[in-house]
N, CA, C and O of each residue as an XYZ file, in Angstrom:
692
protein
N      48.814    213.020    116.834
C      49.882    212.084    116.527
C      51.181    212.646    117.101
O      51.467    213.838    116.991
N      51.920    211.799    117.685
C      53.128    212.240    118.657
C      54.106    212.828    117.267
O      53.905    212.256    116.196
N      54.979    213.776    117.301
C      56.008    214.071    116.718
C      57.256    213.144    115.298
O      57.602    213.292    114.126
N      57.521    212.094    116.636
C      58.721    210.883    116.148
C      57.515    210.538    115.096
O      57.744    210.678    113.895
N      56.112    210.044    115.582
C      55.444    209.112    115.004
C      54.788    210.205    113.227
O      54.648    209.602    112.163
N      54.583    211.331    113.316
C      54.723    211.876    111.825
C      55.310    212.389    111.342
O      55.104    212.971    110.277
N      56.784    212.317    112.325
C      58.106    212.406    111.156
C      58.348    210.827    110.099
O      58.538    210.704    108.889
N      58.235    209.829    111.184
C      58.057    208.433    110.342
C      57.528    208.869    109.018
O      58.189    208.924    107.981
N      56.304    209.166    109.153
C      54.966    208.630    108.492
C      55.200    209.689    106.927
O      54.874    209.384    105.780
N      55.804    210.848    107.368
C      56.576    211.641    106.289
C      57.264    211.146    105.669
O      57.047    211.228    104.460
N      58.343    210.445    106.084
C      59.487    209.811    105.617
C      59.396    208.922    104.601
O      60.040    208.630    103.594
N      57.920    208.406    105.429
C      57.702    207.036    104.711
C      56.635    207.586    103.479
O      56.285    206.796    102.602
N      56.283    208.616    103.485
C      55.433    208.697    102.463
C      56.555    209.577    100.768
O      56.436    209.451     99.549
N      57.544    210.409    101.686
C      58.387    210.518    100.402
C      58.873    209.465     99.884
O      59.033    209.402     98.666
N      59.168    208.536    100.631
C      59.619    206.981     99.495
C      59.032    207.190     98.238
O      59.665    207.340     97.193
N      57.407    207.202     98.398
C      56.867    207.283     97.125
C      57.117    208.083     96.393
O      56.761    209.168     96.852
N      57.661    208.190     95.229
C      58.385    208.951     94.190
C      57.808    208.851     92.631
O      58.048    207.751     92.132
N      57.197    209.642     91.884
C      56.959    209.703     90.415
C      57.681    208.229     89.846
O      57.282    207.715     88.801
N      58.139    207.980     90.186
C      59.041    206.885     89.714
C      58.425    205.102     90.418
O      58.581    203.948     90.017
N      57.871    205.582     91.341
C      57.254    204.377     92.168
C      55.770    203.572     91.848
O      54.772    204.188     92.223
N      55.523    202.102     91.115
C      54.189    201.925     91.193
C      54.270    201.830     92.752
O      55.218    201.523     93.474
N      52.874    202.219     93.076
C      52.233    201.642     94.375
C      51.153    200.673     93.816
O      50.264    201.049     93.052
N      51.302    199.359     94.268
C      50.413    198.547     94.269
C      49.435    197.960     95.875
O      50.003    197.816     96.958
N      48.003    197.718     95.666
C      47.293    197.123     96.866
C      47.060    196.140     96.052
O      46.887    196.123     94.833
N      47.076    194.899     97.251
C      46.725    193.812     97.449
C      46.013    193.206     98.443
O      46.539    193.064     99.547
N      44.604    192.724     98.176
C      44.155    192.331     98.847
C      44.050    190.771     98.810
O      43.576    190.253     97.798
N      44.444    190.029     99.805
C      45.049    188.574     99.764
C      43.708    187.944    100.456
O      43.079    188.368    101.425
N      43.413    186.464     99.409
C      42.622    185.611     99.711
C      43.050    184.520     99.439
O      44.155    184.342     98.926
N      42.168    183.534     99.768
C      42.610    182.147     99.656
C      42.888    181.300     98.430
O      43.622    180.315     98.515
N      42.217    181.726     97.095
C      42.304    180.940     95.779
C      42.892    182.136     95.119
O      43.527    182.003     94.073
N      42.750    183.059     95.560
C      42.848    184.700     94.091
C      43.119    186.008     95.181
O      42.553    186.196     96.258
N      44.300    186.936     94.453
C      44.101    188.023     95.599
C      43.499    189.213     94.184
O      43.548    189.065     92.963
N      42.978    190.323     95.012
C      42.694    191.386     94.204
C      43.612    192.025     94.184
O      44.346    191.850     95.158
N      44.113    193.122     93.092
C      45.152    193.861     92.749
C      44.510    194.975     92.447
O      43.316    194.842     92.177
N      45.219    196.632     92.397
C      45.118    197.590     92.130
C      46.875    198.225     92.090
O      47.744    198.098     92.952
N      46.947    198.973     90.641
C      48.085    199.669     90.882
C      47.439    201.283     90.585
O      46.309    201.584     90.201
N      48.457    202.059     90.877
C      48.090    203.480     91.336
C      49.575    204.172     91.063
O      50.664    203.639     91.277
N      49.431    204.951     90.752
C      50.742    205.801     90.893
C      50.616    207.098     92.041
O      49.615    207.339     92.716
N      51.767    207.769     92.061
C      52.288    208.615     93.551
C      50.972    209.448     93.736
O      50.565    209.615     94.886
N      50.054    210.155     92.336
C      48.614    210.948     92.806
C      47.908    210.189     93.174
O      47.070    210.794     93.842
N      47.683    209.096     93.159
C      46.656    208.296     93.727
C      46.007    207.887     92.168
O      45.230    206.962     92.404
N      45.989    208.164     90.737
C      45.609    207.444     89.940
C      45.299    205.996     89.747
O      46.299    205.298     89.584
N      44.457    205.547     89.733
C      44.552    204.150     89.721
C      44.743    203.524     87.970
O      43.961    203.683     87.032
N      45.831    202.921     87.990
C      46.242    202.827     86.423
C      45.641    201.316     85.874
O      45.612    201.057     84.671
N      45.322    200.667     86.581
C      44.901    199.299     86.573
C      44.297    198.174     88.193
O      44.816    198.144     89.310
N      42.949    197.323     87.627
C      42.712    196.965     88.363
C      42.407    195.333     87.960
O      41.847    194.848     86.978
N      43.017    194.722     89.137
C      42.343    192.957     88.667
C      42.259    192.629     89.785
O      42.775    193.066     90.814
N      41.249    191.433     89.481
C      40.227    190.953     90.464
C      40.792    189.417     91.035
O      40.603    189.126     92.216
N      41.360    188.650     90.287
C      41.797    187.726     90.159
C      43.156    187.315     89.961
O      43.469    186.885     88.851
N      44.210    187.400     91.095
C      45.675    187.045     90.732
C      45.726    185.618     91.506
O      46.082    185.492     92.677
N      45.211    184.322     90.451
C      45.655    183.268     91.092
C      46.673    183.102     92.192
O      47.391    184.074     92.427
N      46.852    181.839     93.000
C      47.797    182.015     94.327
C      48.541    180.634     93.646
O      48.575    179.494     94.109
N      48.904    180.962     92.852
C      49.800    179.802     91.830
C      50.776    180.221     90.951
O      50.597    181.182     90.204
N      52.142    179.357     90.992
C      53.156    180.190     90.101
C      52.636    180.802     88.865
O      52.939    181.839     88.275
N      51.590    179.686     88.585
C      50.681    180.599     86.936
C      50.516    182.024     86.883
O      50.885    182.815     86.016
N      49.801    182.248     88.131
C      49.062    183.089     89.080
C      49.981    184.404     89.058
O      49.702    185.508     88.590
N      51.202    183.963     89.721
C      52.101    184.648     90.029
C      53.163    185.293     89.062
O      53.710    186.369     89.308
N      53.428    184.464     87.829
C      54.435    184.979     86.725
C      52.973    185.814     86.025
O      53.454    186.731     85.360
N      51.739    185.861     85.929
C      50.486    186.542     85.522
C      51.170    187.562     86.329
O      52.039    188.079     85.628
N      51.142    188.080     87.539
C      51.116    189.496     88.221
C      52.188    189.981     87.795
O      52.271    190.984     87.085
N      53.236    189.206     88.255
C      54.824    189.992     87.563
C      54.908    190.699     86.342
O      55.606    191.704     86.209
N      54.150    190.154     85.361
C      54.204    190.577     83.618
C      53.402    191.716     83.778
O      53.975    192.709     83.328
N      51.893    192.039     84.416
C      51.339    193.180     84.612
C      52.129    194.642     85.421
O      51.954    195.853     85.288
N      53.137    193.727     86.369
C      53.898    195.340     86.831
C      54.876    195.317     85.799
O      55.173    196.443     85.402
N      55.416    194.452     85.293
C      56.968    194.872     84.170
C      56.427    195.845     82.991
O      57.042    196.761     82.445
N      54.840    195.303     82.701
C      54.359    195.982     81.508
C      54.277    197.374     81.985
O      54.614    198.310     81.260
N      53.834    197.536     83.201
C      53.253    198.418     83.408
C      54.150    199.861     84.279
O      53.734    200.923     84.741
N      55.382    199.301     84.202
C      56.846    200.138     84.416
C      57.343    200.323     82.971
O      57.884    201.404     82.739
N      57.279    199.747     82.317
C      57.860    200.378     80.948
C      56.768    201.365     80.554
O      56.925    202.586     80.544
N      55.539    200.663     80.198
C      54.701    201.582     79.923
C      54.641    203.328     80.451
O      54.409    204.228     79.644
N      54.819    203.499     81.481
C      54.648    204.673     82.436
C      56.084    205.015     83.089
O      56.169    205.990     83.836
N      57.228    204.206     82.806
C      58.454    204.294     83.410
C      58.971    204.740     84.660
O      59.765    205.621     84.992
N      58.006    203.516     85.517
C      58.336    203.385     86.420
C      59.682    202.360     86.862
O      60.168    201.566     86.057
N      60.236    202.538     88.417
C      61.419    202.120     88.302
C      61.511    201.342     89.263
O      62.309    200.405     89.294
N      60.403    201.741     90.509
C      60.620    200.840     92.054
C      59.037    200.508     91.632
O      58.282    201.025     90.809
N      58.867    199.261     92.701
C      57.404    199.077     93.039
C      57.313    198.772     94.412
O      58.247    198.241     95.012
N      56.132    199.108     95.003
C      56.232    199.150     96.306
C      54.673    198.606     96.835
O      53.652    199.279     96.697
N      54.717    197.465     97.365
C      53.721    196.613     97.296
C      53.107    196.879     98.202
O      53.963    197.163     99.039
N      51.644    197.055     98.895
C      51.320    196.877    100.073
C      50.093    195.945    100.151
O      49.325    195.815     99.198
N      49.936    195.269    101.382
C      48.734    194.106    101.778
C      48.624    193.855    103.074
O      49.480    194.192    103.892
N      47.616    193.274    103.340
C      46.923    192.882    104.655
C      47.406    191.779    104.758
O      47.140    190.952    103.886
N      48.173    191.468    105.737
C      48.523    190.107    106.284
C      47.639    188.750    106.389
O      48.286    187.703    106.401
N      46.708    188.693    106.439
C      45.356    187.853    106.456
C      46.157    186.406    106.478
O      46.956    186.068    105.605
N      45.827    185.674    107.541
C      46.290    184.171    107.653
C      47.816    183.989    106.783
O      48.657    184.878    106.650
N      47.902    182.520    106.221
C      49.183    182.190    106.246
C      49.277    182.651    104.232
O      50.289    182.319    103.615
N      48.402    183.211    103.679
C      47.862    183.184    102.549
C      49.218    184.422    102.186
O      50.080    184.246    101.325
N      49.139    185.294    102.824
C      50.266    186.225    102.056
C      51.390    185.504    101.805
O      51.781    185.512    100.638
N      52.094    184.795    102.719
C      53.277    184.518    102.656
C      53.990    183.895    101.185
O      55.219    183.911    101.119
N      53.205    183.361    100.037
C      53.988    183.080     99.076
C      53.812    184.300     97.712
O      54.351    184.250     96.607
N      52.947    185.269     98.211
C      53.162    186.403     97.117
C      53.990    186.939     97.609
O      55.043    187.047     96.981
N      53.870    187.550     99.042
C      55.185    188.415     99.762
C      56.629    188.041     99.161
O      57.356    188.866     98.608
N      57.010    186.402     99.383
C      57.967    185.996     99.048
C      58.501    186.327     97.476
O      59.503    186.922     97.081
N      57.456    185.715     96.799
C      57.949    186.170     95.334
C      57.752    187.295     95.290
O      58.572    187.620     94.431
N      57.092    188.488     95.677
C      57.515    189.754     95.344
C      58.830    189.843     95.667
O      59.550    189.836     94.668
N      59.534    189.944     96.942
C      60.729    190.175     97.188
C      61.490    189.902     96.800
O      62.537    190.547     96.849
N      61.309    188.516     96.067
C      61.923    187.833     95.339
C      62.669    188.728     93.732
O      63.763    188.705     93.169
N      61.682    189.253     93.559
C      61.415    189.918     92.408
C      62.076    191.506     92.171
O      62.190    192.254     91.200
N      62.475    191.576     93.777
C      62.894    192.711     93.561
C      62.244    193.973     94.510
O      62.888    194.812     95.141
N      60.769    193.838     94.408
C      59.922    194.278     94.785
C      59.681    194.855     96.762
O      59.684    193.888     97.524
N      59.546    195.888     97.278
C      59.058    196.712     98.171
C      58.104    195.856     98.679
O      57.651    195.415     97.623
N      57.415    195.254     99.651
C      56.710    194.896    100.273
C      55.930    195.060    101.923
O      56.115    194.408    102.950
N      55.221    195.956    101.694
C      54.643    196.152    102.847
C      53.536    196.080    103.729
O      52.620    196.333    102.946
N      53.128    195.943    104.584
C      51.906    195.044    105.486
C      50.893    196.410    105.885
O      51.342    197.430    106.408
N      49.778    196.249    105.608
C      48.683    197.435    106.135
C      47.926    197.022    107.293
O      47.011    196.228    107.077
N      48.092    197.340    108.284
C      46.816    197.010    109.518
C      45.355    196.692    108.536
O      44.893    197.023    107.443
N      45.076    196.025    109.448
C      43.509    195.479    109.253
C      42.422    196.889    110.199
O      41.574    197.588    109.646
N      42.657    196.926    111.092
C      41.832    197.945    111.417
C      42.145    199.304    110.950
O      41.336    200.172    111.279
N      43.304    199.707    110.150
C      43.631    201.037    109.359
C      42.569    200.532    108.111
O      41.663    201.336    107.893
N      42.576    199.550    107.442
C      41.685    198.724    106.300
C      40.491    199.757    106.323
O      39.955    200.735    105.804
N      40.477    198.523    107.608
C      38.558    199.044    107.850
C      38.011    200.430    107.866
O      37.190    200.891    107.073
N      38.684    201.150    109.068
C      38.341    202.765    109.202
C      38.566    203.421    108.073
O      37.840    204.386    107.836
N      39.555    203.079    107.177
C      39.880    204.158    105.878
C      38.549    203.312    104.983
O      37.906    204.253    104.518
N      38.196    202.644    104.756
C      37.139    202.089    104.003
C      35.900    202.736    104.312
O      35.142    203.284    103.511
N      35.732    202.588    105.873
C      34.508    203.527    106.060
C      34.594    204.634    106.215
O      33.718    205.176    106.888
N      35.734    205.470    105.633
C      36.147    206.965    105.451
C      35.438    207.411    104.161
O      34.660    208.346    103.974
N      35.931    206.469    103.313
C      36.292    206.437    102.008
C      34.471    206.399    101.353
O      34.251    207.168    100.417
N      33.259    205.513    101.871
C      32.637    205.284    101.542
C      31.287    205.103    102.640
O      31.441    204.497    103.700
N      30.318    205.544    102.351
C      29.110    205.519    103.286
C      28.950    203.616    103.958
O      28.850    203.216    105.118
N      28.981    202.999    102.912
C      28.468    201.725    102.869
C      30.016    201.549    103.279
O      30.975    202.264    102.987
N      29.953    200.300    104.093
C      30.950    199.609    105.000
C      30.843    198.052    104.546
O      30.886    197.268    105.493
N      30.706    197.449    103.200
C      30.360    196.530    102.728
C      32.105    196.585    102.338
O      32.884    197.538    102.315
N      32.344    194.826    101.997
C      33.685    195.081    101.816
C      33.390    194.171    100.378
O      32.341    193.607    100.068
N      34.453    194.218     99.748
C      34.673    193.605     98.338
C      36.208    193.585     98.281
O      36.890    194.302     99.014
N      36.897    192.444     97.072
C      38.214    192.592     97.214
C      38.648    193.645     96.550
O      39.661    194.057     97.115
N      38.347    194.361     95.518
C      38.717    195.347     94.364
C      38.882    196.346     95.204
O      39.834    197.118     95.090
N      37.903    196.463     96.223
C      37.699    197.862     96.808
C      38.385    198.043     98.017
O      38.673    199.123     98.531
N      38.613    196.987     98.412
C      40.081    196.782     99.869
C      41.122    196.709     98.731
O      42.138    196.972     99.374
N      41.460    196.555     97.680
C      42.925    196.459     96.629
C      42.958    198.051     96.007
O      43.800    198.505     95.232
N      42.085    198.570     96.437
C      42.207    200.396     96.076
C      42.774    200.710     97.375
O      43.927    201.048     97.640
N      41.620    200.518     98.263
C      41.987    201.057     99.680
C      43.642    201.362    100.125
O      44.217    202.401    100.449
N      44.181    199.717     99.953
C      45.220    199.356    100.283
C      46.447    199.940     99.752
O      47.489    200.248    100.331
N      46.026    200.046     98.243
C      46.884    201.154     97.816
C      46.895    202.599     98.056
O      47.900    203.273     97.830
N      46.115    202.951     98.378
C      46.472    204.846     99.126
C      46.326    204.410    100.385
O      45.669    205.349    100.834
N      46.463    203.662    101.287
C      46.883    203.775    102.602
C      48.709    203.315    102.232
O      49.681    203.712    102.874
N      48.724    202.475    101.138
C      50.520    202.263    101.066
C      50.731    204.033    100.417
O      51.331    204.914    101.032
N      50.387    204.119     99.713
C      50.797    205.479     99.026
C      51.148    206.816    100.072
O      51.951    207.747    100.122
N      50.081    206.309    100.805
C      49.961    207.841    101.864
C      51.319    207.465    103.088
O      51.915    208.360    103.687
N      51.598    206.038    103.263
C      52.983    205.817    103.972
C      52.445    205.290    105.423
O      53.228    205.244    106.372
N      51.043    204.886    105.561
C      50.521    204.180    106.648
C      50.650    202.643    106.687
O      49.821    201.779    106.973
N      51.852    202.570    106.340
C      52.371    200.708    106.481
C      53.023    200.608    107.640
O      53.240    201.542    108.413
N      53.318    199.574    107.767
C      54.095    199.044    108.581
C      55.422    197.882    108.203
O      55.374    196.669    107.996
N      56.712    198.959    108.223
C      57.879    198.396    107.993
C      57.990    197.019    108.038
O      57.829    196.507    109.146
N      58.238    196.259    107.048
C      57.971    194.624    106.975
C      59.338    194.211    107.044
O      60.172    194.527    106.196
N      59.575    193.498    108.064
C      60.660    192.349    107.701
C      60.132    190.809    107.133
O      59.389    189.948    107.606
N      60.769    190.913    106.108
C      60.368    189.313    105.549
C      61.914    189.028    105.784
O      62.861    189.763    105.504
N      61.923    187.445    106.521
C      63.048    186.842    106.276
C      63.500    185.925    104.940
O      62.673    185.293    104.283
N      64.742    185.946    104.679
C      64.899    185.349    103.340
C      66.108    184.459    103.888
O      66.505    184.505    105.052
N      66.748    183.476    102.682
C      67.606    182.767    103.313
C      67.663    181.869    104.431
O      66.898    180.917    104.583
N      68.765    182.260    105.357
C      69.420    181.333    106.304
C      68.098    181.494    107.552
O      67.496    180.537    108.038
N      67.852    183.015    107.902
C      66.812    183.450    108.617
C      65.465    182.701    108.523
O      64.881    182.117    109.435
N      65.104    182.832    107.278
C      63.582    182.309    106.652
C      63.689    180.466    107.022
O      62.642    179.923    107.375
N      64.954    179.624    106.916
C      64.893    178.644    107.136
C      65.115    178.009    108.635
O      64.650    176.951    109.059
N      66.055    179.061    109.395
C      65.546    178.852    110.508
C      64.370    178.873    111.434
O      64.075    178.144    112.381
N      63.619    180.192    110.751
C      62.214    180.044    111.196
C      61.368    178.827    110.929
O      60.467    178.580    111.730
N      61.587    177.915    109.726
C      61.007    176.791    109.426
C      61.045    175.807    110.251
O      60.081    175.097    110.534
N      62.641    175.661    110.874
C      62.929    174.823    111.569
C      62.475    175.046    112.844
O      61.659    174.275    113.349
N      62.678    175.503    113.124
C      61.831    176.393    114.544
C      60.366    175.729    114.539
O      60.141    174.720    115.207
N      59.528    176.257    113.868
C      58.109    175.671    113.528
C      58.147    173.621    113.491
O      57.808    172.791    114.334
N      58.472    173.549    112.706
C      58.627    172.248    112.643
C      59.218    171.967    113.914
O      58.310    172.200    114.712
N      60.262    171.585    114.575
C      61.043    171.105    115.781
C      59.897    171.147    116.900
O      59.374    170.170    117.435
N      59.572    172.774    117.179
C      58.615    172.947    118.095
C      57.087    172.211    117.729
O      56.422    171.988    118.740
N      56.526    171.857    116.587
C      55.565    170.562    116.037
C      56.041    169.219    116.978
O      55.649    168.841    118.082
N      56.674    168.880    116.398
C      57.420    167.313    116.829
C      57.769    167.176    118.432
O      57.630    166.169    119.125
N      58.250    168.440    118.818
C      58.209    168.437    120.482
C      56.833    168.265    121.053
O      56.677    167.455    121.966
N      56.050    168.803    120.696
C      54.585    169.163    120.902
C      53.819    167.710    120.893
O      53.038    167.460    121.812
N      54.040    166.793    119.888
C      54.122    165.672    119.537
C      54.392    164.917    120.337
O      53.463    164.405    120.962
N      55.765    164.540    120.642
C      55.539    163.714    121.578
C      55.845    163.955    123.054
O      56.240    163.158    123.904
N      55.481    165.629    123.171
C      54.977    165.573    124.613
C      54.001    164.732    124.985
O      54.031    163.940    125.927
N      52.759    165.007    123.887
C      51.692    164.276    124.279
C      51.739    163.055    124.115
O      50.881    162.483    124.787
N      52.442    162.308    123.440
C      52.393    160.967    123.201
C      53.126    160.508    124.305
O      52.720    159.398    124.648
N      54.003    160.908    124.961
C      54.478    160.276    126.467
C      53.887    160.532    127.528
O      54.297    160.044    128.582
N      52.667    161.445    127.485
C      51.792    161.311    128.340
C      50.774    160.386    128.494
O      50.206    160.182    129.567
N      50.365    159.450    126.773
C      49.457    158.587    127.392
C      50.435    157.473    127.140
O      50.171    156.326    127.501
């Protein structure tokens, strides 16, 4: 590993502080899996099922608030696999929330999974461990989420470029 690239990876791994949950998330389409962990790698709690619904979502929030008083923690620092368009409304409300949010390669996923374990079978619980000691250990990748003025220009962007797209083709036939 080049120099610059595990001074980063240092840097990024003191973030994590006695004081920090690290949470993995592994994001699916109806439910993501969750695991929180603290800075040894303890895993303090695990769920299988975090609906992808505000229900869903004020459910996860109450499990980290409980679970910072409980253990007095102070930051949380989220990490997940980008997987289709499915992250984008936990990402949001995490950040929303206050919350650290950060993106794990898919092929870091995989190889640390088949590090981790003979069998290369995947499950969500067990990519929502994974995910958390690859965030813990500081193998993320710096996330910009846009919020605001940014986040809505990107909308517009998407949409505009739709409707152009649109009736390009429609003035072609």
């Amino acid at each position: 590993m080049h120099g610059k690239n595990y001074n980063k990876q240092i840097a990024k791994r003191q973030r994590v502080k006695r004081t920090t949950l690290v949470i993995g998330m592994d994001i699916g389409n109806e439910f993501n899996a969750m695991c929180l962990m603290n800075k040894d790698g303890e895993v303090l709690g695990k769920y299988s099922r975090i609906y992808n619904s505000r229900k869903g979502f004020n459910f996860f929030s109450k499990i980290i608030e409980a679970m910072k008083k409980k253990k007095g923690f102070k930051d949380v620092l989220i990490g997940m696999e980008p997987t289709g368009h499915y992250w984008r409304k936990i990402a949001y409300f995490g950040k929303d929330k206050g919350y650290e949010v950060r993106f794990v390669r898919t092929t870091a996923l995989r190889h640390q999974r088949e590090l981790d374990e003979s069998s290369s079978a995947k499950s969500d619980i067990r990519d929502a461990v994974t995910i958390a000691n690859i965030t813990r250990e500081g193998k993320y990748i710096d996330t910009v989420i846009e919020d605001g003025v940014f986040r809505q220009l990107r909308t517009l962007a998407h949409v505009w470029n739709g409707y152009r797209d649109t009736t390009q083709v429609q003035s072609m036939h």
